[in-house]
C-alpha positions in Angstrom: 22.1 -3.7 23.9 23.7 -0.3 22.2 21.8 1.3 19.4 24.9 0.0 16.9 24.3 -3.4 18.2 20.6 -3.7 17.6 21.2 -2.4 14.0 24.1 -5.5 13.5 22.0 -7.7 15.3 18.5 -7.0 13.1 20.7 -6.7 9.8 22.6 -10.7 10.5 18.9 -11.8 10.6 18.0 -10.2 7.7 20.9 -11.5 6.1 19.4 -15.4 6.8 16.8 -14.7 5.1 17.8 -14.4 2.0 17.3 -17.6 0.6 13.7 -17.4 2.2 12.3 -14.1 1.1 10.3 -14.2 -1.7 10.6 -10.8 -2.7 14.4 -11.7 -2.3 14.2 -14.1 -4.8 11.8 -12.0 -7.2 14.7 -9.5 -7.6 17.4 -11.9 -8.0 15.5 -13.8 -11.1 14.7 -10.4 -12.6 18.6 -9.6 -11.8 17.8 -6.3 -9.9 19.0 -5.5 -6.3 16.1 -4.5 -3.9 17.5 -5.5 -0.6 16.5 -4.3 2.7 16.6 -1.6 4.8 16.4 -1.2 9.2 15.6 2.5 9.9 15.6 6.2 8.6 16.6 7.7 11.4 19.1 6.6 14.3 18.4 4.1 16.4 17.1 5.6 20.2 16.3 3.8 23.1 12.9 4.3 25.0 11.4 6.8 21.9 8.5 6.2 19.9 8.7 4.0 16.8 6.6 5.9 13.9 6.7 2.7 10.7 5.3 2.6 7.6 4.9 -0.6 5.3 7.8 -1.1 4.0 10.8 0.5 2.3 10.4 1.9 -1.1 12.7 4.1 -3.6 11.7 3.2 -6.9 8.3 4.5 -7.1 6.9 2.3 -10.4 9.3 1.8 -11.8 11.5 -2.1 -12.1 14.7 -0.9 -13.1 16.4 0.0 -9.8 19.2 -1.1 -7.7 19.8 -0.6 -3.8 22.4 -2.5 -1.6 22.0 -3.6 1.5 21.4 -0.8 4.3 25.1 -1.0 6.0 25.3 1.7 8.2 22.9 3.4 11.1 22.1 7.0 9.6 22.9 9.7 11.9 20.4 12.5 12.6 21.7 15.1 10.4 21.7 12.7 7.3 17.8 11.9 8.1 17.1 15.8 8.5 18.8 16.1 5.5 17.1 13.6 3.6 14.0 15.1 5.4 14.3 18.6 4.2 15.0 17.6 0.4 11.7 15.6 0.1 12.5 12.3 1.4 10.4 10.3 3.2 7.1 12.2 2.5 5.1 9.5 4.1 6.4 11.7 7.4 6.1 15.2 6.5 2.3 14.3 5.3 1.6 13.6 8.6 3.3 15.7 10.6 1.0 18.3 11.7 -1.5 15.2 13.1 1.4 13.6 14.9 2.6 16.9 16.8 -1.1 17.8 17.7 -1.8 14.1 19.1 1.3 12.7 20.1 3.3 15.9 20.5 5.9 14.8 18.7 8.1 17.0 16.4 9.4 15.1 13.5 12.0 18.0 12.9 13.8 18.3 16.1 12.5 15.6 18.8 14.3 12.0 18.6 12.0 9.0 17.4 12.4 5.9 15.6 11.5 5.4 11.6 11.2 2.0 10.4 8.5 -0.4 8.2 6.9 -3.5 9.1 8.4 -5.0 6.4 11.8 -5.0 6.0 12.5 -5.7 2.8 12.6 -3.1 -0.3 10.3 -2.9 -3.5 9.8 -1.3 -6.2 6.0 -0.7 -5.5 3.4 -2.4 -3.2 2.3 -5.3 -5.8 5.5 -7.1 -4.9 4.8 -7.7 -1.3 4.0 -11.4 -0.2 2.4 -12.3 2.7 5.4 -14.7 3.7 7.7 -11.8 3.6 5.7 -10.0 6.3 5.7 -13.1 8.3 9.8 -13.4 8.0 9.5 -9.7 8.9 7.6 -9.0 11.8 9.5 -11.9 13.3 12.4 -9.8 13.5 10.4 -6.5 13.8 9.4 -8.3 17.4 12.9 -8.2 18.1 13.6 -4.8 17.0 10.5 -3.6 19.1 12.2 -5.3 22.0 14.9 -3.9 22.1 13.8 -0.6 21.3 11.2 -0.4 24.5 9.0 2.6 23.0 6.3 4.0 24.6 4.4 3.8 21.8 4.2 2.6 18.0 2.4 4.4 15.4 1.7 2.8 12.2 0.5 4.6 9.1 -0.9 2.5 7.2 -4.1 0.3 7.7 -2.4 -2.5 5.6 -0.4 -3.4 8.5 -3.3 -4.6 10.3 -4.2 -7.5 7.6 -0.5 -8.8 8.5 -0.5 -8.3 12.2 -3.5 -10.0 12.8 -2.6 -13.1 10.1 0.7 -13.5 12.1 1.1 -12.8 15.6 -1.2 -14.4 18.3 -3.8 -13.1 19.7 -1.5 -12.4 23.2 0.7 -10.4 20.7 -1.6 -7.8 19.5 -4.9 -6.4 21.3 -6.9 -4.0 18.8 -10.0 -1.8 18.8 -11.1 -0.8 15.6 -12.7 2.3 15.2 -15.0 3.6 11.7 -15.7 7.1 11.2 -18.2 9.0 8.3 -20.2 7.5 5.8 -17.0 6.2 4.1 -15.9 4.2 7.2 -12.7 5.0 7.4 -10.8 3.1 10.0 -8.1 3.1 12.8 -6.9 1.2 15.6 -5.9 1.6 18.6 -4.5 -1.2 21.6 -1.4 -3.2 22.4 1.4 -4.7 20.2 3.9 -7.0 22.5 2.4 -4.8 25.6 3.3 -1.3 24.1 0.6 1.9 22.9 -0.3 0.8 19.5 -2.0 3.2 17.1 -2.4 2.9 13.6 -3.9 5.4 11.1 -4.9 5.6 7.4 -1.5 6.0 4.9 -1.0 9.6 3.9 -1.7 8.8 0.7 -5.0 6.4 0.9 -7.5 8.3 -0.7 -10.0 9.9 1.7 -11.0 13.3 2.1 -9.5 15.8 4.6 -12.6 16.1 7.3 -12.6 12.0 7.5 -8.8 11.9 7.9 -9.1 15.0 10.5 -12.0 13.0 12.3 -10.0 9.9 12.5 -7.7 11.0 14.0 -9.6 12.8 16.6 -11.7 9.3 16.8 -8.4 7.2 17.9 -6.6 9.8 20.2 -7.8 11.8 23.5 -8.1 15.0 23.0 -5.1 15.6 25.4 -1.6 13.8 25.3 1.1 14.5 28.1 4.8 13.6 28.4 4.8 10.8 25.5 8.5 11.6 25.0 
């Protein structure tokens, strides 16, 4: 399946769910439009997924609309967005995931998407039963994608991943650093390199983010792309 067909295919399914999502139906009582969205950058086959939880845009505040994500963005428009201080989640990060994973978030191709799906204004919004709608459909998009590897930033993904895939699904190894214990994971989600890191923002201090890091990955990575 072509990279425009995956993105129809994943946006029909998101489209039956409307009726099921609860955040869905949060938004439509308080008459606000928070949709969902696929990906940030265009869809490539056989390149490494990077995903976060899911899609934001209105920071704390309630008062925002977004419609329905109807297009594939093209490279430029994600370097765009990029350079004018979108998707900071990324560029936070950036300087780990080129040392370890030698992946340049400016110029090398790679696929950015959530977990979940579906768009809030903040993270109190999220319901369990929309991850599990989700990830559903995240399976497919994995499948069809083939990466070599997924990185997920974000150690809340875990508490859903293990909730709602079997244990065939998803094969972790945690791993606790400093007196803090900060965690990460590495292993196998539906057979692919799985890696997952504390969000950019989660409040820890640099050495024990720089440690964790070190903890989860060799010291050498070679032709991930």
């Amino acid at each position: 399946m072509n990279p425009e067909n995956i993105f129809t295919q994943i946006s029909s399914l998101l489209g039956t769910e409307v009726n099921n999502s609860n955040i869905l139906k949060d938004e439509k009582t308080n008459g606000k439009k928070w949709n969902y969205s696929i990906c940030a950058t265009p869809i490539t086959l056989r390149k490494p997924l990077i995903i976060g939880i899911n899609w934001g845009g209105g920071g704390l505040k309630d008062n925002y609309d977004y419609s329905v994500q109807g297009q594939m963005p093209t490279k430029n428009k994600f370097l765009d967005e990029l350079k004018n201080g979108e998707y900071k989640f990324l560029t936070m990060s950036k300087d780990y995931i080129l040392e370890y994973l030698k992946l340049n978030i400016n110029s090398d191709n790679f696929n950015y998407s959530n977990l979940c799906f579906f768009r809030t204004p903040s993270l109190k919004y999220l319901k369990g039963e929309d991850f599990e709608i989700s990830i559903q459909i995240f399976k497919k998009f994995v499948n069809e994608l083939q990466p070599p590897w997924i990185l997920s930033l974000g150690i809340t993904n875990i508490k859903y991943l293990k909730k709602f895939l079997k244990p065939d699904e998803i094969s972790l190894n945690e791993k606790r650093i400093g007196k803090s214990e900060v965690i990460g994971y590495t292993g196998t989600l539906w057979s692919k390199s799985f890696y997952c890191l504390p969000h950019p923002n989660a409040h820890i201090f640099k050495i024990d983010r720089d440690e964790i890091w070190k903890t989860v990955f060799p010291l050498e990575r070679q032709n991930w792309n």
